[in-house]
C-alpha positions in Angstrom: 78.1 99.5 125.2 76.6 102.6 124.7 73.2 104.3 126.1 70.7 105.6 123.4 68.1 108.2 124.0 65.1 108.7 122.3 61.6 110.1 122.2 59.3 108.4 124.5 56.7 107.4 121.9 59.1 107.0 118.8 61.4 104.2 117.9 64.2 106.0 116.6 67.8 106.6 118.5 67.9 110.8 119.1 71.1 110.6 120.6 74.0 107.8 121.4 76.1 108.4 124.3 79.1 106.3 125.5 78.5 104.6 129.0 78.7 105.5 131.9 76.1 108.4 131.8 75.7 110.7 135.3 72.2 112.4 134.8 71.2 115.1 137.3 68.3 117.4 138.4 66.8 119.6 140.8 63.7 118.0 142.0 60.3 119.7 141.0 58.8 120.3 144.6 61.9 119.8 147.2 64.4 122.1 145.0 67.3 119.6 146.0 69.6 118.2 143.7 69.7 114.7 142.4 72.3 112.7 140.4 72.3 109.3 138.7 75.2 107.4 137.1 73.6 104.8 135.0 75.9 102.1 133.0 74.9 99.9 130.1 75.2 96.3 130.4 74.1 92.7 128.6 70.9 92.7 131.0 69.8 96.7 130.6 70.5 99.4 132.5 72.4 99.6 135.6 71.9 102.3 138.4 75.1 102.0 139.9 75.1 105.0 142.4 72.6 107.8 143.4 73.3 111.4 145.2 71.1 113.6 146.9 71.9 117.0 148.1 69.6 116.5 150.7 66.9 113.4 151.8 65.0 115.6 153.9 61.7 115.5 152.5 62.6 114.5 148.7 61.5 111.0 148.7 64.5 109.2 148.9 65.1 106.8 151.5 68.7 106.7 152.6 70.1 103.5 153.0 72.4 102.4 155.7 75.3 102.5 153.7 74.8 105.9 152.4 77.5 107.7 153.1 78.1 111.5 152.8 80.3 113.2 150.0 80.5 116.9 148.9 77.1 118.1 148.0 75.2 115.5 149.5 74.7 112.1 150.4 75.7 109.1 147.8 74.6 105.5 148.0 74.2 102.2 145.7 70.5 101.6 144.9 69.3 97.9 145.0 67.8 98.1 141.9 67.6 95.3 139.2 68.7 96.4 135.8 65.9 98.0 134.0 64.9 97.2 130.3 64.3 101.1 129.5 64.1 104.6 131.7 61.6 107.2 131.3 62.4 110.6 131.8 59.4 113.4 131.9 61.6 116.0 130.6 59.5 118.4 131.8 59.8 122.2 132.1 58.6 122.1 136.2 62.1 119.8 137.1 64.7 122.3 136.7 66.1 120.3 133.6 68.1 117.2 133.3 71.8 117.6 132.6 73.6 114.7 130.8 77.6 113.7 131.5 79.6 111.3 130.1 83.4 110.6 129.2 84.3 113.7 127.4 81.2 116.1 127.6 77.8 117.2 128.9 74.5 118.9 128.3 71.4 119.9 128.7 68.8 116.8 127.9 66.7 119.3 126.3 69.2 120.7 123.8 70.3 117.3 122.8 66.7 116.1 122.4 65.2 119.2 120.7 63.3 120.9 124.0 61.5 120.5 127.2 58.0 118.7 127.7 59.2 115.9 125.2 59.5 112.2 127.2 62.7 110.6 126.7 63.3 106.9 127.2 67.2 106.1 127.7 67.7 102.3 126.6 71.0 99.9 126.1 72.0 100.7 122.4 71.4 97.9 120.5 75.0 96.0 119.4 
């Protein structure tokens, strides 16, 4: 299964991208460094593991079995699988960088700029 991304408002696919994805960030107001792996699956879209360079003061609750790695701390989050992700895309959040097998970008040169919402979703079969 693969992860499409598209514009938040539109229905069209921009971009499909083979699953796992890792998307990472520096955090608007904090300045640390963020990083989701996300996975497609039957039921949507699976946050399988998080990283934060540092919790201290970015809004993320460590759990207790967090456990530190080089560049930060990394965790499982106990979230259900979501239908669709938003992204803001915005020009204040030090811009979203995309991995996956085989490559990565910028999620603003793979979607045409910054300040353009992007929803990643479960490519349909």
């Amino acid at each position: 299964m693969d992860i499409c991304l598209g514009l938040a408002l539109a229905s069209s696919t921009l971009v499909q991208l083979p699953s796992p994805l890792l998307l990472s960030w520096e955090h608007s107001v904090e300045h640390v460094r963020l990083q989701e792996q996300w996975q497609a699956s039957e039921r949507g879209l699976v946050l399988s593991e998080a990283t934060v360079e540092s919790p201290a003061g970015a809004g993320v609750d460590l759990p207790a079995d967090a456990h530190r790695v080089a560049g930060g701390w990394s965790f499982r989050p106990q979230l259900p699988p979501q239908p669709r992700v938003e992204l803001a895309n915005s020009r204040f959040a030090g811009g979203y960088r995309v991995c996956w097998t085989g490559g990565c970008a910028k999620l603003a040169d793979l979607v045409g700029g910054v300040d353009r919402p992007v929803t990643l979703t479960v490519c349909p079969s």
